[in-house]
KEKOL-633173 format. One line per field, with one value per residue: residue in three letters; residue number from 1; x, y, z of N, C-alpha, C in turn. Coordinates in nm, 4 decimals. Each point is the difference from the previous one (the first is absolute). Example, Ala and Ser with C-alpha at 12.3 -4.5 7.8 and 13.67 -1.06 7.14 Angstrom:
resn: [Ala:Ser];
resi: [1:2];
n_east: [1.3190:-0.0350];
n_north: [-0.5690:0.1050];
n_up: [0.7800:-0.0720];
ca_east: [-0.0890:0.0820];
ca_north: [0.1190:0.1190];
ca_up: [0.0000:0.0060];
c_east: [0.0900:-0.0770];
c_north: [0.1200:0.1090];
c_up: [0.0000:0.0730];
//
This chain:
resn: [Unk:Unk:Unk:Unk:Unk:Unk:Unk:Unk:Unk:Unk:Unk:Unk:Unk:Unk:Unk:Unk:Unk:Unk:Unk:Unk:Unk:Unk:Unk:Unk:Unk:Unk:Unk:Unk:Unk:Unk:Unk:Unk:Unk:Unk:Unk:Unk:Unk:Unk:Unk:Unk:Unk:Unk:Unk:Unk:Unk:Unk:Unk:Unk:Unk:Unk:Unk:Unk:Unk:Unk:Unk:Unk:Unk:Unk:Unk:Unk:Unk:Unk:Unk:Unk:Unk:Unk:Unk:Unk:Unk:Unk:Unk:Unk:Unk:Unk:Unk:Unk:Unk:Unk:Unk:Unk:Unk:Unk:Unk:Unk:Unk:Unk:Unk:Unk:Unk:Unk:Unk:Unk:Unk:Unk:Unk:Unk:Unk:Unk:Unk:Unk:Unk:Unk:Unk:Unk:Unk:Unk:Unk:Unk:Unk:Unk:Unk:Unk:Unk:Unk:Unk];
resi: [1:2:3:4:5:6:7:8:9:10:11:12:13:14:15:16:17:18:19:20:21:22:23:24:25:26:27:28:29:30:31:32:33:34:35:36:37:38:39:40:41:42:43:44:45:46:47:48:49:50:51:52:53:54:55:56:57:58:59:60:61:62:63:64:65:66:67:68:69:70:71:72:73:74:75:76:77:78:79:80:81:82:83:84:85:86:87:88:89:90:91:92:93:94:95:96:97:98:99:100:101:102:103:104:105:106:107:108:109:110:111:112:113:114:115];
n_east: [0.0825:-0.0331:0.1194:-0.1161:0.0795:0.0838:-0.1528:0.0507:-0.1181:0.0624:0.0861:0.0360:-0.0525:0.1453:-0.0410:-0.1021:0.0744:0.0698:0.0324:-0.0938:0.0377:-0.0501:-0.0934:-0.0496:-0.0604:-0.0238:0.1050:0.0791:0.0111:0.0455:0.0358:-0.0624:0.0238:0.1109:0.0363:0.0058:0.0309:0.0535:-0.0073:0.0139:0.0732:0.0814:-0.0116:0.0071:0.0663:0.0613:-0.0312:0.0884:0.0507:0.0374:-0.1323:0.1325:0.0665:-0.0915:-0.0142:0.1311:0.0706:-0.0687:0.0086:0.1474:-0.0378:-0.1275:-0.0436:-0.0424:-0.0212:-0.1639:0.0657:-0.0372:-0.0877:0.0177:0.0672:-0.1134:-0.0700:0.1294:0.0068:-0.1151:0.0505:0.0493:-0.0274:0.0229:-0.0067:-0.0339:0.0152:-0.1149:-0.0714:0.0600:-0.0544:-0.1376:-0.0120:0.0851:-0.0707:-0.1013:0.0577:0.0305:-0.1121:-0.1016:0.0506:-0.0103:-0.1254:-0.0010:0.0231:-0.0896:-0.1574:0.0723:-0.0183:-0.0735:-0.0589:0.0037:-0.0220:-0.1300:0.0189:-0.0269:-0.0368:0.0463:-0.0867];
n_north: [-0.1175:0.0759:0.0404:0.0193:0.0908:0.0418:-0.0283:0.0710:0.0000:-0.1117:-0.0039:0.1050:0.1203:0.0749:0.0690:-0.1037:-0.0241:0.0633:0.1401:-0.0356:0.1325:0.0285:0.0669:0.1620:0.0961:0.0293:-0.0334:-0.0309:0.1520:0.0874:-0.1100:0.0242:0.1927:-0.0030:-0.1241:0.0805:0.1084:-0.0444:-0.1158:0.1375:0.0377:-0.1279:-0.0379:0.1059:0.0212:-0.1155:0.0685:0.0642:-0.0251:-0.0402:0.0415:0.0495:0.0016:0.0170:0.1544:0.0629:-0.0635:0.0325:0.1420:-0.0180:-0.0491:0.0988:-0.1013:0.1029:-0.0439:0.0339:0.1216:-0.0708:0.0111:-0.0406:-0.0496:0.0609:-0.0572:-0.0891:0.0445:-0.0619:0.0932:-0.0048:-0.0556:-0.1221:0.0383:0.0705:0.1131:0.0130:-0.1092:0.0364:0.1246:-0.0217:-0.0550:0.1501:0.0532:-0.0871:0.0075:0.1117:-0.0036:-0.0515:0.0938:0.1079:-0.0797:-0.0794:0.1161:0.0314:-0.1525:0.0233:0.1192:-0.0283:-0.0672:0.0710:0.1276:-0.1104:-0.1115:0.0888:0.0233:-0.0197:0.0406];
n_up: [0.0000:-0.0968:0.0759:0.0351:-0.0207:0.0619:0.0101:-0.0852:-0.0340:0.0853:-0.0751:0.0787:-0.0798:-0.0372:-0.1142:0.0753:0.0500:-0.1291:0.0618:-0.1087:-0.0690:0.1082:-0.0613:-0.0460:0.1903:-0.0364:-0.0468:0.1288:0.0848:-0.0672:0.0111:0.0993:-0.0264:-0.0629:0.0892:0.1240:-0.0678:-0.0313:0.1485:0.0410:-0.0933:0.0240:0.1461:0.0600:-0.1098:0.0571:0.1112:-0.0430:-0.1110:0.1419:-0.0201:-0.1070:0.0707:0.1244:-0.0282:-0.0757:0.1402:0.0417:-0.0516:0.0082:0.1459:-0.0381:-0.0638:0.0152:-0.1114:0.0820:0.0903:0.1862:0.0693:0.0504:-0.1367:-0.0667:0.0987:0.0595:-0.1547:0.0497:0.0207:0.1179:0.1156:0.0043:-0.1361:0.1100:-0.0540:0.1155:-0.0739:-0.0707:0.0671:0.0526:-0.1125:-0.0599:0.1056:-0.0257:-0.1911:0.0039:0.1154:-0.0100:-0.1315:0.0433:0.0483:-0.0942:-0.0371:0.1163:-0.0610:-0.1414:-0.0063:0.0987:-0.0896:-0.0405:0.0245:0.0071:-0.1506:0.0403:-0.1171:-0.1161:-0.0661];
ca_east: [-0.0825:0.0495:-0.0265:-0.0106:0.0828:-0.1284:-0.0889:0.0018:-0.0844:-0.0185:0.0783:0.0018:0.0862:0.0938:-0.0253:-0.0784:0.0268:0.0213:-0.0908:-0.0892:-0.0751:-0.1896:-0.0184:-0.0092:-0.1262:-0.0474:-0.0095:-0.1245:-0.1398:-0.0608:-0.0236:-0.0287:-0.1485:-0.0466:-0.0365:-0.1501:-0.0525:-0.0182:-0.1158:-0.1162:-0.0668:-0.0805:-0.1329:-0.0810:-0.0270:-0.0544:-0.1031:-0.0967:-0.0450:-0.0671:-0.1568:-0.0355:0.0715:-0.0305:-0.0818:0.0722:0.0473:-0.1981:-0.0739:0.1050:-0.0043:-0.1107:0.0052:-0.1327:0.0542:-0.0020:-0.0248:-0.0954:-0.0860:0.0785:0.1464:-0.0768:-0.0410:0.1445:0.0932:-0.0809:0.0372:-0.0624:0.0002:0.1500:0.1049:0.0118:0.1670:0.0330:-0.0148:0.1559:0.1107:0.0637:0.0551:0.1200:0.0496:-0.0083:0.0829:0.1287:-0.0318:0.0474:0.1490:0.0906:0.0717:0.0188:0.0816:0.0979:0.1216:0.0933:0.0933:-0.0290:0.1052:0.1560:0.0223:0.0799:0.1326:0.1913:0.0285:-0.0461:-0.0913];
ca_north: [0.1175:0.1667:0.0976:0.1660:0.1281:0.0962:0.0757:0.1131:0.0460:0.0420:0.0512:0.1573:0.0598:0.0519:0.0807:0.0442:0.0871:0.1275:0.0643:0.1106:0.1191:0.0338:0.0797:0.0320:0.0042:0.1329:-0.0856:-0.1326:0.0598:-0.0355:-0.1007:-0.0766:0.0322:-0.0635:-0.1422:0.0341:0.0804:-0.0951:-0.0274:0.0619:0.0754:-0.1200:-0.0253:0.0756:0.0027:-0.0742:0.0068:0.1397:-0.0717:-0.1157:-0.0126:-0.0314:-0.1187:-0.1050:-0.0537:-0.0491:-0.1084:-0.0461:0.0018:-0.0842:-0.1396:-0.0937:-0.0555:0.0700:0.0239:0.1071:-0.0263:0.0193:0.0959:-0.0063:0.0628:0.0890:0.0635:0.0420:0.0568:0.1640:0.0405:-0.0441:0.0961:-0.0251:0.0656:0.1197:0.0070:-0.0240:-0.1199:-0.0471:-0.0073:-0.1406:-0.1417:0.0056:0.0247:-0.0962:-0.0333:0.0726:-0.0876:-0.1878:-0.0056:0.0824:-0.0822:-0.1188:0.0477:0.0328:-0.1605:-0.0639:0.0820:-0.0403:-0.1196:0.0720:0.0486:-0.1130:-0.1149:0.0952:-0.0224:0.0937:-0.0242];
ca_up: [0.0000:-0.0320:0.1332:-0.0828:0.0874:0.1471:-0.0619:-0.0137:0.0440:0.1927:0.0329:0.0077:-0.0932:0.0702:-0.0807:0.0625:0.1326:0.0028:0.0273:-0.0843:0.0296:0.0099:-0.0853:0.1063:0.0142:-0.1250:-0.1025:0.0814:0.0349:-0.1735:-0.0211:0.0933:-0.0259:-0.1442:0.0027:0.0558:-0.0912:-0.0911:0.0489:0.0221:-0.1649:-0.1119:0.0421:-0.0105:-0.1627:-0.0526:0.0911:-0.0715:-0.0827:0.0132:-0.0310:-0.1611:-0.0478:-0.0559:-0.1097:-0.0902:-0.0237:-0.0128:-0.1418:-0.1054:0.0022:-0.0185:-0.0767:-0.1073:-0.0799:0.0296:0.1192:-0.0018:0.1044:0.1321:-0.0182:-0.0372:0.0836:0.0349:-0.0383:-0.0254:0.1426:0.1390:0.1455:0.0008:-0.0733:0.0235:0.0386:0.1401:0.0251:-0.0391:0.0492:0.1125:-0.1000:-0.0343:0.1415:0.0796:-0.0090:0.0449:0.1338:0.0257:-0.0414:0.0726:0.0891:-0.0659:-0.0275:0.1558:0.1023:-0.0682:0.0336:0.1381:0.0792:-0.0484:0.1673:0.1121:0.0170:-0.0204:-0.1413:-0.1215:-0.0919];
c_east: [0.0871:-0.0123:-0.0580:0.0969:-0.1389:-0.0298:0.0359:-0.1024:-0.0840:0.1320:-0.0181:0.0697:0.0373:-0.0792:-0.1373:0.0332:-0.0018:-0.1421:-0.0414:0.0420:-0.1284:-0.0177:-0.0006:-0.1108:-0.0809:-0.0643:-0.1029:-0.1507:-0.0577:-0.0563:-0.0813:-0.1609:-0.0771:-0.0655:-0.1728:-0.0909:-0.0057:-0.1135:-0.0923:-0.0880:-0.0159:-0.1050:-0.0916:-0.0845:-0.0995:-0.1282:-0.1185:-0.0704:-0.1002:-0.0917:-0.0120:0.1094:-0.0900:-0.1858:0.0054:0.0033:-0.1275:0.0048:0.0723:0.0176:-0.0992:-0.0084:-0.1295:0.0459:-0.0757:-0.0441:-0.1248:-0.0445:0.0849:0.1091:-0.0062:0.0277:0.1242:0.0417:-0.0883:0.0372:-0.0848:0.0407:0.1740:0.0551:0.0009:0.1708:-0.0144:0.0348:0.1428:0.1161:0.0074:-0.0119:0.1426:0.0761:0.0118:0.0795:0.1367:0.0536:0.1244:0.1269:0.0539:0.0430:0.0770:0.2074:0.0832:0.0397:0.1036:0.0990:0.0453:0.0952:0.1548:0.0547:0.0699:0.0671:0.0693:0.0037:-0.0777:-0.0907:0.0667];
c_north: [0.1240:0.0851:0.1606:0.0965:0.0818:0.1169:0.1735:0.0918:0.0643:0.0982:0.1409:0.0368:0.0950:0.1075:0.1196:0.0528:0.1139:0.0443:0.1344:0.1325:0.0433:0.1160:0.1090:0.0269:0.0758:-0.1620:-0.1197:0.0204:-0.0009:-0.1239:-0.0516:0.0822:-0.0143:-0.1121:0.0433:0.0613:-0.0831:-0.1247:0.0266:0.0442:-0.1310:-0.0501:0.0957:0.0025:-0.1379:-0.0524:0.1028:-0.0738:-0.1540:0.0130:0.0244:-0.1261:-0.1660:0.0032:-0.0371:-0.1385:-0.1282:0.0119:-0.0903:-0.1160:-0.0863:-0.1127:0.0301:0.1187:0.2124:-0.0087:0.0170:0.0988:-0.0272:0.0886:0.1313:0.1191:0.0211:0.0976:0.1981:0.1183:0.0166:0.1233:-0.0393:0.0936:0.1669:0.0571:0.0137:-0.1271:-0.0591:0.0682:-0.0045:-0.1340:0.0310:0.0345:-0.1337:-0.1519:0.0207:0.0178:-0.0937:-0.0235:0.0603:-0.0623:-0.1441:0.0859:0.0157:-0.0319:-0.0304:0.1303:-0.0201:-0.1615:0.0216:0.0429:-0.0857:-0.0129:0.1288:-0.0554:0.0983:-0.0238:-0.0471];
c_up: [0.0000:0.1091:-0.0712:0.0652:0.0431:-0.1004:0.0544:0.0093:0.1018:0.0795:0.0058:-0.1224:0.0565:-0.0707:0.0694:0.1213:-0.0035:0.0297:-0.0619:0.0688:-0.0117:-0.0806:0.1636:-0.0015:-0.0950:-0.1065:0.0403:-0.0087:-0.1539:-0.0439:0.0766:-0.0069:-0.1738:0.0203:0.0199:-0.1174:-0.1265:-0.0340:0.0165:-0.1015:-0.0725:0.0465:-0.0064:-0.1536:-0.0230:0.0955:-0.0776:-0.1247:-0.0254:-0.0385:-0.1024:-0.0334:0.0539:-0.1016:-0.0897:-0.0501:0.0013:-0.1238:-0.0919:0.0045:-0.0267:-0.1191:-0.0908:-0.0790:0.0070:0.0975:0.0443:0.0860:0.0872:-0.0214:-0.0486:0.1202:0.0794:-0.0436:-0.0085:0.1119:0.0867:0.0832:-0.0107:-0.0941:0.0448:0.0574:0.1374:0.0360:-0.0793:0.0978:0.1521:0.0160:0.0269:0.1287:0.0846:-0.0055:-0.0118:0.1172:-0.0102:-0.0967:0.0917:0.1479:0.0001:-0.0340:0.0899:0.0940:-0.0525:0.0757:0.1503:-0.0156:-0.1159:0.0763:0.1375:-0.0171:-0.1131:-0.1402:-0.0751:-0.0705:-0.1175];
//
């Protein structure tokens, strides 16, 4: 039987030790409120849009060739399509990005690392 040589793999690489320069705070903080603002404006957008995207997607997926009353009636505007009513759709999901954004920034923070 073939002795295998000691798997290298497990072994520490000398290469990693080194220790990175951290960007600085300015740069961190940047990154870290982009992460939030960022979240915040895709959910939010796509919270906002929701009530034509899924009439839409009613009306395209149907297998009738014209649509019907039902789907008729989705795509006609509603109490839902008013710009009050999109934009706390767009608040409420910018909400929930903006915080989804600030647990990631929050457990960065802990364990001391970078985005």
């Amino acid at each position: 039987m073939e002795q295998f040589p000691h798997n290298e793999l497990f072994e520490p690489d000398e290469t990693t030790d080194e220790v990175e320069p951290r960007d600085s705070a300015c740069l961190r903080w940047a990154k870290f409120v982009s992460i939030v603002v960022v979240l915040a404006l895709m959910l939010g957008g796509l919270f906002g849009i929701s009530v034509n995207a899924v009439a839409l997607h009613t009306l395209f997926s149907s297998n009738h060739k014209f649509p019907t009353d039902r789907e008729k009636r989705l795509m006609q505007p509603s109490d839902n399509d008013t710009k009050h009513a999109f934009r706390q759709r767009f608040v409420v999901g910018g909400t929930i990005g903006g915080v989804c954004g600030l647990i990631y920034v929050i457990r960065c923070l802990v364990k001391n690392e970078d985005p």
